[in-house]
NUKELO-634814 format. One record per residue (C-alpha): residue number from 1; residue in one letter; x, y, z. Coordinates in nm, 3 decimals, padded with zeros to 5 digits. Layout:
<pt n="NUM" res="A" px="X" py="Y" pz="Z"/>
...
//
This chain:
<pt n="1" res="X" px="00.246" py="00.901" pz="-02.865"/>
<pt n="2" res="X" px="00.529" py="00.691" pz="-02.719"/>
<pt n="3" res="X" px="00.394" py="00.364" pz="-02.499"/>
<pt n="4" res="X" px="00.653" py="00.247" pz="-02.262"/>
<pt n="5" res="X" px="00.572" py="-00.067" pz="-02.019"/>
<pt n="6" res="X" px="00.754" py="-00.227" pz="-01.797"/>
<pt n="7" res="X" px="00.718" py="-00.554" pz="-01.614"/>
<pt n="8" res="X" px="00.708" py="-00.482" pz="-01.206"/>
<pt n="9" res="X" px="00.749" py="-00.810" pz="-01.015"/>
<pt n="10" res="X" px="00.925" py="-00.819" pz="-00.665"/>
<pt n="11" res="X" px="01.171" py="-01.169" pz="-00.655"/>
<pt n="12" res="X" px="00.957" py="-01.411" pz="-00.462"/>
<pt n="13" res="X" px="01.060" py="-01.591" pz="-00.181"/>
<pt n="14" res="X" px="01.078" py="-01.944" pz="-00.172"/>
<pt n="15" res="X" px="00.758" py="-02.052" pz="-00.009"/>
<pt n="16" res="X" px="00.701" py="-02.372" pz="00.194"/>
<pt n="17" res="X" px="00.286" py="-02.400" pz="00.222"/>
<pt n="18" res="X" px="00.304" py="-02.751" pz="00.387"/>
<pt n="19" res="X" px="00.554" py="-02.618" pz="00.648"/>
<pt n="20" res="X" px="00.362" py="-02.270" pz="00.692"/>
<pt n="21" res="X" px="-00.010" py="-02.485" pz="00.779"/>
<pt n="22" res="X" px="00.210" py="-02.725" pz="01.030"/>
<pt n="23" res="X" px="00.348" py="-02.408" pz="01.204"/>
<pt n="24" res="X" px="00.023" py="-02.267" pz="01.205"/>
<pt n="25" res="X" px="-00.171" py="-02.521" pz="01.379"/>
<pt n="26" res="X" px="00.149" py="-02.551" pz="01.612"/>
<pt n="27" res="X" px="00.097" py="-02.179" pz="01.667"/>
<pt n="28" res="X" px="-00.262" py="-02.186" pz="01.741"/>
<pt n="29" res="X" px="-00.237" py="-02.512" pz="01.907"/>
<pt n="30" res="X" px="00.023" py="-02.349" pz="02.157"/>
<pt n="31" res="X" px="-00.225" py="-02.092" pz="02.204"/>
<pt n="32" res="X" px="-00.475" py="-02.318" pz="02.404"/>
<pt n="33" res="X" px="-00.717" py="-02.343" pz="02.037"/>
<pt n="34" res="X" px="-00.887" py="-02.678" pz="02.003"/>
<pt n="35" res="X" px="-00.825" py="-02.810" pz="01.638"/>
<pt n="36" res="X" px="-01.041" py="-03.086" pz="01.640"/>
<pt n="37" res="X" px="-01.356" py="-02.877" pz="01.670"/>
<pt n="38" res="X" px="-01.488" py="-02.880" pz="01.372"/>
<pt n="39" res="X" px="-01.465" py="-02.570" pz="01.237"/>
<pt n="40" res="X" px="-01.132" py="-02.530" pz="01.362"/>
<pt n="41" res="X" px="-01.019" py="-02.790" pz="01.171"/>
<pt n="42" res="X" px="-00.854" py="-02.634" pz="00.836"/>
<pt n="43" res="X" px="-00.800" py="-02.305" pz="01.002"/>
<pt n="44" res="X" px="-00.413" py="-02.382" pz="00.956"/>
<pt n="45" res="X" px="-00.421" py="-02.398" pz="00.598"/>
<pt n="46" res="X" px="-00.647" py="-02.109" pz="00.538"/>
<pt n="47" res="X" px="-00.444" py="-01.874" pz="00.809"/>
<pt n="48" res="X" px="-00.107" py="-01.989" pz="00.565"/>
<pt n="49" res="X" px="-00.308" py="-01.878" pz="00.285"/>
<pt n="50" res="X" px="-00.415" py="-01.602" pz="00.390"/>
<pt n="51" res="X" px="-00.113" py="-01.491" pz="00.528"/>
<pt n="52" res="X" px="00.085" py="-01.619" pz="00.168"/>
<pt n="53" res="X" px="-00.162" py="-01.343" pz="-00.011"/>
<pt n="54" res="X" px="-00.086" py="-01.043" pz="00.240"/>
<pt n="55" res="X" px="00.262" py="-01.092" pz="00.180"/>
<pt n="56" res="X" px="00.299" py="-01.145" pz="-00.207"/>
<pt n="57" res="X" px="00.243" py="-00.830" pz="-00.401"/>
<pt n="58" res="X" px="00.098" py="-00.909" pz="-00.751"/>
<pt n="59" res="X" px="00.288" py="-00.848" pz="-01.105"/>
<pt n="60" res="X" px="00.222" py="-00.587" pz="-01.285"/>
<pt n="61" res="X" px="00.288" py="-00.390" pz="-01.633"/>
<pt n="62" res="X" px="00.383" py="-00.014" pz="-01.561"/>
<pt n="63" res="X" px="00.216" py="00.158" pz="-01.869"/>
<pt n="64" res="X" px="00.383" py="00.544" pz="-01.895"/>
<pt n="65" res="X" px="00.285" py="00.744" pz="-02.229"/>
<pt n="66" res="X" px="00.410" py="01.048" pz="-02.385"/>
<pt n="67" res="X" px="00.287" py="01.379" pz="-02.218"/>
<pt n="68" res="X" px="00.227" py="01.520" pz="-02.515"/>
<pt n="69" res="X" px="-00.083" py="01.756" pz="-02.456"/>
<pt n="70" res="X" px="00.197" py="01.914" pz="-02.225"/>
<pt n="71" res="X" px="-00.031" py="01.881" pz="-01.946"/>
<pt n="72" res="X" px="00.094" py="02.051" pz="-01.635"/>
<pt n="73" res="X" px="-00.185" py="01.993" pz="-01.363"/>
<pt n="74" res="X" px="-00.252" py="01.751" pz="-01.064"/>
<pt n="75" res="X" px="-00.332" py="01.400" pz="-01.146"/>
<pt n="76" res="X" px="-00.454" py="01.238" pz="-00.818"/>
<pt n="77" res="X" px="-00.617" py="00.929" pz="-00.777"/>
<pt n="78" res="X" px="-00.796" py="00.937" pz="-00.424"/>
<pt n="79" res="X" px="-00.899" py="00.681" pz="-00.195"/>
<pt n="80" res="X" px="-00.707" py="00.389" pz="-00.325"/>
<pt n="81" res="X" px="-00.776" py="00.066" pz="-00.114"/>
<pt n="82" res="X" px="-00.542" py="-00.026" pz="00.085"/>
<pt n="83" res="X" px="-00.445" py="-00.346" pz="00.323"/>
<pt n="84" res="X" px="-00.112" py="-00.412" pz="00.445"/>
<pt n="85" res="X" px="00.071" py="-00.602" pz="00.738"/>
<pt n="86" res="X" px="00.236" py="-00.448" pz="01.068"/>
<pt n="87" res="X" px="00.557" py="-00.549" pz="01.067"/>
<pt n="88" res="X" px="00.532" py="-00.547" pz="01.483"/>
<pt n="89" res="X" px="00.254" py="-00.747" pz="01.508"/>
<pt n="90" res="X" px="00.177" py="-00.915" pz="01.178"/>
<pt n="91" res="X" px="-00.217" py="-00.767" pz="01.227"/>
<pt n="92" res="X" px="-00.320" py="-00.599" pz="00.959"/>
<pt n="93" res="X" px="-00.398" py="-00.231" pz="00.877"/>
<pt n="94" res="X" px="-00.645" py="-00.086" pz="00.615"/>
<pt n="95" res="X" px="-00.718" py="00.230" pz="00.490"/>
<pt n="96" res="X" px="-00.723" py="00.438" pz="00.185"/>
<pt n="97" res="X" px="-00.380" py="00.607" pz="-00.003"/>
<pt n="98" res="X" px="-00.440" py="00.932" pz="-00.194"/>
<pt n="99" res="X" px="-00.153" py="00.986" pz="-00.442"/>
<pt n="100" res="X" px="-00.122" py="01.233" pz="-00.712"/>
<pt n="101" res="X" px="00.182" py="01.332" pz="-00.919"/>
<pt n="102" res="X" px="00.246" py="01.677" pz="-01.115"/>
<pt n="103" res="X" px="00.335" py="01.512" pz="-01.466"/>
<pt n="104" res="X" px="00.698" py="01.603" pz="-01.665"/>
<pt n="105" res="X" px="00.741" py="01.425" pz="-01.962"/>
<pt n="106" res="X" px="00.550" py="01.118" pz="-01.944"/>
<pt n="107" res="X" px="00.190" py="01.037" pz="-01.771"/>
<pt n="108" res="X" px="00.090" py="00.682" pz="-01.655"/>
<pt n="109" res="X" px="-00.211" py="00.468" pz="-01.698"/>
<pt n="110" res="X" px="-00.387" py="00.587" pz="-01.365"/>
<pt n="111" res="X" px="-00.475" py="00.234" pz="-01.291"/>
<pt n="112" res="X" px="-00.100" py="00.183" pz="-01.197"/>
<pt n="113" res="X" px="-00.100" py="00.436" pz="-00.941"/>
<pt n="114" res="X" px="-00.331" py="00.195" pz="-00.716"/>
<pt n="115" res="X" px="-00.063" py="-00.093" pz="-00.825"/>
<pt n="116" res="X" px="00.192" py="00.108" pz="-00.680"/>
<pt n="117" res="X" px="00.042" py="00.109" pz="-00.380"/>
<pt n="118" res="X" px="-00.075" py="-00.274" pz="-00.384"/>
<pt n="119" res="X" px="00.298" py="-00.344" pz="-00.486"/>
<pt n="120" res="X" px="00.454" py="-00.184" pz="-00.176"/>
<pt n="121" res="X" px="00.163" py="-00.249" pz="00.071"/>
<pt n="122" res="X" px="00.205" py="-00.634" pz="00.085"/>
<pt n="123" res="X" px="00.464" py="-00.743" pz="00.317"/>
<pt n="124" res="X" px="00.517" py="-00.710" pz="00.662"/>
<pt n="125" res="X" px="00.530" py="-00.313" pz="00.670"/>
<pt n="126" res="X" px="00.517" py="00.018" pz="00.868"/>
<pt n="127" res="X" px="00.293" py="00.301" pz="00.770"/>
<pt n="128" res="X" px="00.558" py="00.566" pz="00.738"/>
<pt n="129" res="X" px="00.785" py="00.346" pz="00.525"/>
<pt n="130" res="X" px="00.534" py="00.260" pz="00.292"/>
<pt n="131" res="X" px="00.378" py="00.619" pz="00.215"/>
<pt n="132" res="X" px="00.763" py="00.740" pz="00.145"/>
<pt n="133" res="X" px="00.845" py="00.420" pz="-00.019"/>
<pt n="134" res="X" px="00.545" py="00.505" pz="-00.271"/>
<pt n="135" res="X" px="00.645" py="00.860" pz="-00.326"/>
<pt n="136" res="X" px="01.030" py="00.781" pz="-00.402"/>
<pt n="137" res="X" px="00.968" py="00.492" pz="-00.696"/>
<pt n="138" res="X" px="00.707" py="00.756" pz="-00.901"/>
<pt n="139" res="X" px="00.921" py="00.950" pz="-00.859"/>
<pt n="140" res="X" px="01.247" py="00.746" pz="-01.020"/>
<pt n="141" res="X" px="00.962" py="00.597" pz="-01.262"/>
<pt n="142" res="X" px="00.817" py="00.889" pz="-01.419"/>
<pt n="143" res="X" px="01.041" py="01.191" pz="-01.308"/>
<pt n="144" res="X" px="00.811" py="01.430" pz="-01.236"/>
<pt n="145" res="X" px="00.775" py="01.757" pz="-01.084"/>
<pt n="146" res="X" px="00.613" py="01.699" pz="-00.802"/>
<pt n="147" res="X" px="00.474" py="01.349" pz="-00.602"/>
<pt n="148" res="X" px="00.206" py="01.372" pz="-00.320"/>
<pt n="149" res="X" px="00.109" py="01.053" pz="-00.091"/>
<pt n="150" res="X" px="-00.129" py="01.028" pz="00.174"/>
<pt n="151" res="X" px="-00.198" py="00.700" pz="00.340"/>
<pt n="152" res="X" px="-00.529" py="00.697" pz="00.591"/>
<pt n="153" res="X" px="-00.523" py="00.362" pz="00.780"/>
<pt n="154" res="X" px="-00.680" py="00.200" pz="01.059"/>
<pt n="155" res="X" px="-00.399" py="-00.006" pz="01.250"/>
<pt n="156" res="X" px="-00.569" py="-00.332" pz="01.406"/>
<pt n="157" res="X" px="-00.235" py="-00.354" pz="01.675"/>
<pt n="158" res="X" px="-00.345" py="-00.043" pz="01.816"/>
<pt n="159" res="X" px="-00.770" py="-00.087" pz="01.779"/>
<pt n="160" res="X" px="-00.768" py="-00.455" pz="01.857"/>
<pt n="161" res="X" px="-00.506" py="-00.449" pz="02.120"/>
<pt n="162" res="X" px="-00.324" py="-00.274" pz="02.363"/>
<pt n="163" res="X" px="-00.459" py="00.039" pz="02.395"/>
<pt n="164" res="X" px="-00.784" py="-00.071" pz="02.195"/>
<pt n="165" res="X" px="-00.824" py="00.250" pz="02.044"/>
<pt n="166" res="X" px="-01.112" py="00.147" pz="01.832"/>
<pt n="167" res="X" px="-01.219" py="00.413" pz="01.536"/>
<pt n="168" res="X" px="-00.875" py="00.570" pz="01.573"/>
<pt n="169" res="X" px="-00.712" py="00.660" pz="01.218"/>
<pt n="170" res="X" px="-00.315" py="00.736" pz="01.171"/>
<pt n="171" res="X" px="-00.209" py="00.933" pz="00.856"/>
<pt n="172" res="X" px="00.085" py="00.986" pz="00.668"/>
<pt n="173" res="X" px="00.226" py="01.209" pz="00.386"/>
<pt n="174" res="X" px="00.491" py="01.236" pz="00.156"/>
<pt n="175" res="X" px="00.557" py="01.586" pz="-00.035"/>
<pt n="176" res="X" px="00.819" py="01.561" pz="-00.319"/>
<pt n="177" res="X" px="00.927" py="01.845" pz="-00.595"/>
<pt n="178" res="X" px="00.668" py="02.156" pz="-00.665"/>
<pt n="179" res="X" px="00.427" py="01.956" pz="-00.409"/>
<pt n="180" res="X" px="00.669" py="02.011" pz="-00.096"/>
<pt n="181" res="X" px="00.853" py="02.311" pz="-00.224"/>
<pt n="182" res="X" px="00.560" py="02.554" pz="-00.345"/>
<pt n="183" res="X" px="00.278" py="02.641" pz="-00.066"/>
<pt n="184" res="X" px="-00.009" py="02.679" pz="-00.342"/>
<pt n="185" res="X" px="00.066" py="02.337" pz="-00.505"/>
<pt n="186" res="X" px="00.114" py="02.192" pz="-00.131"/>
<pt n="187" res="X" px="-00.260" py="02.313" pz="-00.038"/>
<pt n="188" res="X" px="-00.412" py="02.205" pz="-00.402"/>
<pt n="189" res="X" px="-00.306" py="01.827" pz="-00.346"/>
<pt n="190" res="X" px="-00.430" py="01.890" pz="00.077"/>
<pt n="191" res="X" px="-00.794" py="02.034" pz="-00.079"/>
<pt n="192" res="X" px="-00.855" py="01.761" pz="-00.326"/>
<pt n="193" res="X" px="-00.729" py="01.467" pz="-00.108"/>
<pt n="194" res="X" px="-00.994" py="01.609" pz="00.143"/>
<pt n="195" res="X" px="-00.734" py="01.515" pz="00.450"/>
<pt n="196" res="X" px="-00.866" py="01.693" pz="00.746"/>
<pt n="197" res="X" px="-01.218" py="01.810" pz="00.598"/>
<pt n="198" res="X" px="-01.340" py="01.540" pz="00.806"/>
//
């Protein structure tokens, strides 16, 4: 069995963390938020930080192997966490990504598939984008005959604000190969993601 890896890494932006925490507490100070309460007082620094690890996705190796067993079924890794940032609002949405992937000639280490998702999910970043964004690079990775991704999230722009529509869910899905093209295959990766048995 053939092992091929390869090194995933987006190019990282140059990153200012003393200039992030002063526009911080300028941001919250223009807000009307006291700073000099005490517990307000590093709130700058940790909302740069935080913000810094929502938008950096982490490295990764992409592990693919040999399919030589031949096997021709679903893999599907359900209910992968997922946290991201609105690109509208910069509040975050979280939910769950449900991608499977009808194998060709090579399979991958199923812990990748939620490293895809972590990969594309940090940065500023709209729902739609993301599930398709998923679904196209397995596909160019691993070439294979199908790609299925569902993304369930929570969006805090819409719960938290606006139209406060708290408990509200959007979902998203993108159908590539036998998984868009053949009904039975279509309904096989529907039934085992469980989207809309709820």
């Amino acid at each position: 069995m053939s092992v091929t890896a390869l090194r995933v890494q987006h190019q990282r932006p140059r990153r200012d963390p003393a200039a992030a925490e002063r526009a911080a507490a300028e941001f919250l100070a223009a807000l009307g938020v006291d700073l000099s309460a005490a517990g307000l007082a590093d709130t700058p620094g940790r909302m740069a930080r935080a913000y810094a690890e929502l938008l950096t996705p982490r490295e990764f190796q992409l592990t693919t192997f040999d399919n030589d067993e031949g096997y021709d079924e679903l893999v599907l890794a359900r209910a992968i966490p997922i946290r991201s940032v609105c690109e509208h609002h910069l509040l975050p949405f979280v939910g769950v990504a449900h991608v499977g992937y009808l194998p060709g000639e090579r399979i991958l280490g199923l812990s990748k598939l939620a490293r895809v998702v972590e990969l594309f999910a940090h940065g500023p970043q709209v729902q739609e984008r993301l599930t398709k964004q998923i679904a196209d690079w397995l596909t160019g990775q691993l070439r294979p005959r199908g790609v299925g991704v569902v993304i369930e999230a929570e969006h805090l722009c819409m719960t938290l604000r606006g139209v406060q529509a708290v408990g509200s869910s959007t979902i998203t899905s993108t159908l590539l190969g036998t998984l868009r093209d053949d009904h039975r295959s279509r309904a096989e990766f529907f039934t085992l993601t469980g989207v809309g048995s709820r």
